[in-house]
N, C-alpha and C positions, 0 to 999 in steps of 0.2 A: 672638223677634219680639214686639215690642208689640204691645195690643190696638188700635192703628189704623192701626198698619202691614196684621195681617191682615186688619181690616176693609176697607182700600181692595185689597188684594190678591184678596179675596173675590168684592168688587165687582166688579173689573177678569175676573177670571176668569168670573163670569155671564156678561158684557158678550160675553165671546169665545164665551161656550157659544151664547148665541142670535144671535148675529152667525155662527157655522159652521151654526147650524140655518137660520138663514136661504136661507144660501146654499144648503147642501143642496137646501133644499125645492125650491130655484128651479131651481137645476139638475137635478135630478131631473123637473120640468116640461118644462124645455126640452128635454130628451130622449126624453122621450116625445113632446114635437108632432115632432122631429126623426123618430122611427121611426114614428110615425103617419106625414108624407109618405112617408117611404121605401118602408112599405109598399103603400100606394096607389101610387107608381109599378111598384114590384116587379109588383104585381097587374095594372098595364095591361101591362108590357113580357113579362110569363107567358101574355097571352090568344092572342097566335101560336104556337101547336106548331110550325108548318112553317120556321121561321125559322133561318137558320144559326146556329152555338154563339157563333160570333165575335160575334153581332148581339145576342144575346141575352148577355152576356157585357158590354157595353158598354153596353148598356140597364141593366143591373144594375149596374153600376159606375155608372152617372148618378144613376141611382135612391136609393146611396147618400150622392154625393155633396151630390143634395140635400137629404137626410136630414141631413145633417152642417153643411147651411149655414145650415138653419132651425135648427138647435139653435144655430150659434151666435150668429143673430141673435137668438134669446133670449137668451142669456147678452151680448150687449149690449146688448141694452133692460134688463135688468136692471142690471148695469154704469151707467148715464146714469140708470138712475132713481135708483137708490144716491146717486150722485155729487149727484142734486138732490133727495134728502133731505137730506143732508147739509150743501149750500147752504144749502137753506133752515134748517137751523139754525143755522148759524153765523150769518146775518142777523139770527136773533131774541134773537142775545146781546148 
């Protein structure tokens, strides 16, 4: 391989390294505000002792499911902002 073949390969290969770090980060955010709610419901749907298993059982399955819906409305606010960064570069070419 030539020296600017590697060079642009090099480039190209950054580009992917902090474009997966990116992501990472972000998703790793989003999952935590994701299990941050979850928690906080788990914690209100636990303050009844006297409660059936059934009730309590489905309280906790809510609990996760909002856990799981806040994460992935971060990972689409993230998504649409990506998308108009991106816009906005292409604009200023």
């Amino acid at each position: 391989m030539d020296e600017k073949k590697s060079k642009t390969f090099e480039k190209m290969f950054k580009t992917f390294q902090l474009g997966a770090s990116y992501f990472s980060v972000n998703y790793m955010r989003a999952v935590k505000k994701g299990a941050n709610v979850a928690e906080k419901e788990i914690l209100k749907a636990a303050e009844d002792h006297d409660q059936p298993v059934e009730v309590m059982a489905r309280k906790l399955f809510k609990a996760i499911k909002l856990g799981v819906l806040r994460a992935a409305e971060e990972m689409l606010l993230f998504g649409i902002n990506l998308i108009e960064q991106m816009k906005g570069k292409s604009n200023k070419k």
